[in-house]
C-alpha positions as CSV (number, residue, x, y, z in Angstrom):
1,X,100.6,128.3,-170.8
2,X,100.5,124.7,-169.6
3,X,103.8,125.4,-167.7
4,X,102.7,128.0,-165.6
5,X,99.5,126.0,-164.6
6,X,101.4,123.5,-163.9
7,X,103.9,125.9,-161.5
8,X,100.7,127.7,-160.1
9,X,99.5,124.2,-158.8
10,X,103.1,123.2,-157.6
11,X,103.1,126.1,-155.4
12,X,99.6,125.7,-154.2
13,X,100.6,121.9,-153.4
14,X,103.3,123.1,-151.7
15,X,101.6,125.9,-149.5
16,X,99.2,124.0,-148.3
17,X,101.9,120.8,-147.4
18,X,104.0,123.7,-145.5
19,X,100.6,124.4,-143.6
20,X,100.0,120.7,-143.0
21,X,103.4,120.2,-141.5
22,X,102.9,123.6,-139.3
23,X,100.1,122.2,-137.6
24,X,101.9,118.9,-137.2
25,X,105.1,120.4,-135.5
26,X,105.1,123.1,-132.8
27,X,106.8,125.4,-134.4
28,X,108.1,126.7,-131.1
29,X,109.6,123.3,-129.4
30,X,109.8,121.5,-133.0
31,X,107.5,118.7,-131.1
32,X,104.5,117.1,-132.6
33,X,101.3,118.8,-131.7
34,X,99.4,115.6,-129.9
35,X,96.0,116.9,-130.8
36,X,96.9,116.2,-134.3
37,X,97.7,113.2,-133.9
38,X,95.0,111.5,-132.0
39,X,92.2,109.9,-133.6
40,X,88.7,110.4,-132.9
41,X,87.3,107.5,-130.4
42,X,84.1,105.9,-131.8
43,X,82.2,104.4,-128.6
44,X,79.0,102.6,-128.9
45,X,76.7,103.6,-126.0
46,X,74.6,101.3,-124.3
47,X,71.7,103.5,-124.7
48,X,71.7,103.2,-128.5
49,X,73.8,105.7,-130.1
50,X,77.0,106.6,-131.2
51,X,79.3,109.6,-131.3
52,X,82.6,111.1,-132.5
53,X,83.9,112.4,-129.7
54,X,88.0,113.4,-128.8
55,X,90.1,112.5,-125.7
56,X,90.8,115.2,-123.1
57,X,94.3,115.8,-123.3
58,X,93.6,117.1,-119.3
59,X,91.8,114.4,-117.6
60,X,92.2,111.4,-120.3
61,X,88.2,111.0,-119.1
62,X,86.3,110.5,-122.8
63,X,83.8,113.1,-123.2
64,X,80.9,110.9,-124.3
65,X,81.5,109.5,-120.4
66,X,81.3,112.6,-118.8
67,X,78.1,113.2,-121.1
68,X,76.6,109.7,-119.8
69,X,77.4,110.3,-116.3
70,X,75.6,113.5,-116.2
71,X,72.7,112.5,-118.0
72,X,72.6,109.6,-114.9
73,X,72.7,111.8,-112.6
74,X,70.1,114.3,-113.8
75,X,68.0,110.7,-114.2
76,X,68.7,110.1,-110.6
77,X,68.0,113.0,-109.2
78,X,64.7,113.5,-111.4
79,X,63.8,109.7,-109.9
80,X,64.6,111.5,-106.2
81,X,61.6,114.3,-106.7
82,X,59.3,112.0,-108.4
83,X,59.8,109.3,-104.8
84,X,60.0,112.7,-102.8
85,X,56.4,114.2,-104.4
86,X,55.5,111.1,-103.7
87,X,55.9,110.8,-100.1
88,X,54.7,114.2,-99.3
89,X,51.3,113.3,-101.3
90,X,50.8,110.2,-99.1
91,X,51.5,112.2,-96.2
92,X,48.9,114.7,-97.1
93,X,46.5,112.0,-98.2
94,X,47.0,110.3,-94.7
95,X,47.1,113.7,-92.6
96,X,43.2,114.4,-94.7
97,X,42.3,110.9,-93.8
98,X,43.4,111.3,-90.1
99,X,41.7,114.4,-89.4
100,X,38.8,113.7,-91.4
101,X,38.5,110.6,-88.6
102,X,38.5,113.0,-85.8
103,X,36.2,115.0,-87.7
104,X,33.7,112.6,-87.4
105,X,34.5,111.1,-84.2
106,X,34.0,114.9,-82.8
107,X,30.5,115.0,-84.2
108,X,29.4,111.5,-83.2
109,X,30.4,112.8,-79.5
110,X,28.7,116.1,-80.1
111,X,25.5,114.7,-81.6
112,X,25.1,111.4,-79.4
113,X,25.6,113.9,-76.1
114,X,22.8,116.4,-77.6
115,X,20.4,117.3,-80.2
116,X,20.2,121.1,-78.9
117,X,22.0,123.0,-81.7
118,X,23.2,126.0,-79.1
119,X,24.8,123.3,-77.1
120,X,26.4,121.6,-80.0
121,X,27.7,125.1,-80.9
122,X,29.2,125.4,-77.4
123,X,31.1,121.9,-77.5
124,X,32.4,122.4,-81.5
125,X,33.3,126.1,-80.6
126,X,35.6,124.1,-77.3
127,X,36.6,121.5,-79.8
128,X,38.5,124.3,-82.1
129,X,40.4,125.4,-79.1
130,X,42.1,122.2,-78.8
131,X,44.6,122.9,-80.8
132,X,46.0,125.7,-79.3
133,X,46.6,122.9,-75.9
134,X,47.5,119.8,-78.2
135,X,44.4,118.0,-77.0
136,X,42.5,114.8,-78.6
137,X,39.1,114.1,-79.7
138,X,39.3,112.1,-76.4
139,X,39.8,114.5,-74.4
140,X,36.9,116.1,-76.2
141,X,34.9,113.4,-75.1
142,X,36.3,113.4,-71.7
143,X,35.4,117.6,-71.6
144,X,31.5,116.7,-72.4
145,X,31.1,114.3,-69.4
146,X,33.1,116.8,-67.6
147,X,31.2,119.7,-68.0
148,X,28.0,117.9,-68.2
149,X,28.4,116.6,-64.7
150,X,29.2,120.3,-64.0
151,X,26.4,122.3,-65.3
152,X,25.0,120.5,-68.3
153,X,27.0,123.5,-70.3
154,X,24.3,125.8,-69.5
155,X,25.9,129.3,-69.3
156,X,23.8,130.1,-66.8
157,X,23.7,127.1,-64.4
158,X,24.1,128.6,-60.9
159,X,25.4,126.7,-57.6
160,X,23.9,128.9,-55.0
161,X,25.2,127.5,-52.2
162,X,29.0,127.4,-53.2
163,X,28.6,130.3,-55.9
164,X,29.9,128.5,-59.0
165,X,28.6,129.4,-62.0
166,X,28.5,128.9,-65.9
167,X,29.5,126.1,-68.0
168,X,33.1,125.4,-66.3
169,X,31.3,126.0,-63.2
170,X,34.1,129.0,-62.1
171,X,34.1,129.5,-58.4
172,X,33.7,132.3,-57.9
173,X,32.5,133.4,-61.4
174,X,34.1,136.7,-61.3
175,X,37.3,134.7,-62.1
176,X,36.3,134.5,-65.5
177,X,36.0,138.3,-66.2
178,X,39.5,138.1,-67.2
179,X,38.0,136.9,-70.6
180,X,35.4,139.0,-71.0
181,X,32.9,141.4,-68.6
182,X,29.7,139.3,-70.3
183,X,31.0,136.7,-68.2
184,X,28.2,135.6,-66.7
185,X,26.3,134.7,-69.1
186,X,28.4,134.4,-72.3
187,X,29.2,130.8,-73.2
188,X,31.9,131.3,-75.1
189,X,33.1,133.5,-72.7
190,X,33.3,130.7,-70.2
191,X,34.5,128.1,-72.4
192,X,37.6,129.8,-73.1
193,X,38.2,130.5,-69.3
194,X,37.4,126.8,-68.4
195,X,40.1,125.2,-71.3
196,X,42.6,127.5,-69.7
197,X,42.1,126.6,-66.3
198,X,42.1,122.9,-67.1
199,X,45.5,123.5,-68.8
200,X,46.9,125.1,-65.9
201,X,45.3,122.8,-63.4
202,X,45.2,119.4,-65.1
203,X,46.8,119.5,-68.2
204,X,43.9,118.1,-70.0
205,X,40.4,117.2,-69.5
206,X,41.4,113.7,-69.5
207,X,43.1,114.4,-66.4
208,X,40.3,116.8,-65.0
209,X,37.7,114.1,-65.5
210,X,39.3,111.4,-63.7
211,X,39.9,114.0,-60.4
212,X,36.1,114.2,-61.1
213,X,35.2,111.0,-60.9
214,X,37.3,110.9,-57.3
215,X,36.2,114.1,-55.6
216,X,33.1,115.2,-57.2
217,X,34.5,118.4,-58.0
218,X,37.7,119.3,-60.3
């Protein structure tokens, strides 16, 4: 009985040497298989850690390098979007800053010109076409001297001699009817008409003011 035990793990012993040495050899070429061979690397990372890891018989680059390197880059880029959110929050931040200057700059103009709420209507309603011509809260300014010298931006204000008429003072008036048939006594109506007409004319009301200023008349 012993005997055959004994046989039964002489064979086994034997069996699992013949696999051993199959995996060692290519059994095609009768060459050592390399894989077999190599040892796993042990690398300590700077980071803290260490892993087993096995040597690309491809690129010879050690896989716990290729893991470091991307996890570098992913820190990188993650670094980029947190500078980039950044910048585009200071830039907002500014941009609120900025126009909440004009803002009040617009108001201190409209306010320190008049205390008659239609006629601060008139010049804020003017002010949010500005945009539309890229023109400044100076030119603002420069557009309430204008048109005050003008008509006082009454709608109504009437040159009877020459036949002017309204806010922008439109000679002849009929020329604004092209924004509306209540031209004559719509302000808003006029206002629209006059901001184009300085555009076309002038360029701004910068430009408009200072003719003004030199020939009494724009």
């Amino acid at each position: 009985m012993k005997t055959k035990v004994a046989k039964g793990i002489g064979v086994a012993v034997l069996i699992i040497a013949l696999l051993i040495i199959g995996e060692m050899v290519d059994p095609i070429n009768g060459t050592a298989n390399s894989w077999f061979w190599e040892k796993p690397q042990f690398h300590s990372i700077e980071r803290g850690y260490r892993t087993e890891v096995w040597e690309s018989d491809v690129s010879k680059t050690p896989l716990w390098k290729t893991i470091v390197e991307k996890r570098e880059i992913a820190i990188a880029q993650a670094e980029a979007e947190r500078l980039e959110a950044e910048r585009l929050e200071a830039e907002r931040l500014e941009a609120e800053r900025i126009a909440q200057e004009v803002e009040s700059r617009v108001w201190t103009a409209i306010t320190n010109y008049t205390s008659n709420g239609t006629t601060q209507n008139y010049i804020y309603y003017a002010w949010q076409q500005f945009g539309a011509y890229g023109w400044s809260a100076y030119d603002l300014e420069c557009l309430i001297t204008l048109w005050h010298r003008e008509s006082r931006w009454n709608p109504l204000a009437h040159n009877s001699s020459s036949g002017a008429h309204g806010i922008p003072q439109s000679l002849p008036a009929d020329k604004m009817a092209s924004y509306g048939a209540d031209y004559w006594d719509n302000g808003y109506t006029q206002i629209l008409w006059g901001l184009n007409y300085i555009s076309k004319r002038y360029g701004n009301p910068a430009n408009a003011l200072s003719h003004s200023y030199t020939y009494n008349w724009y």
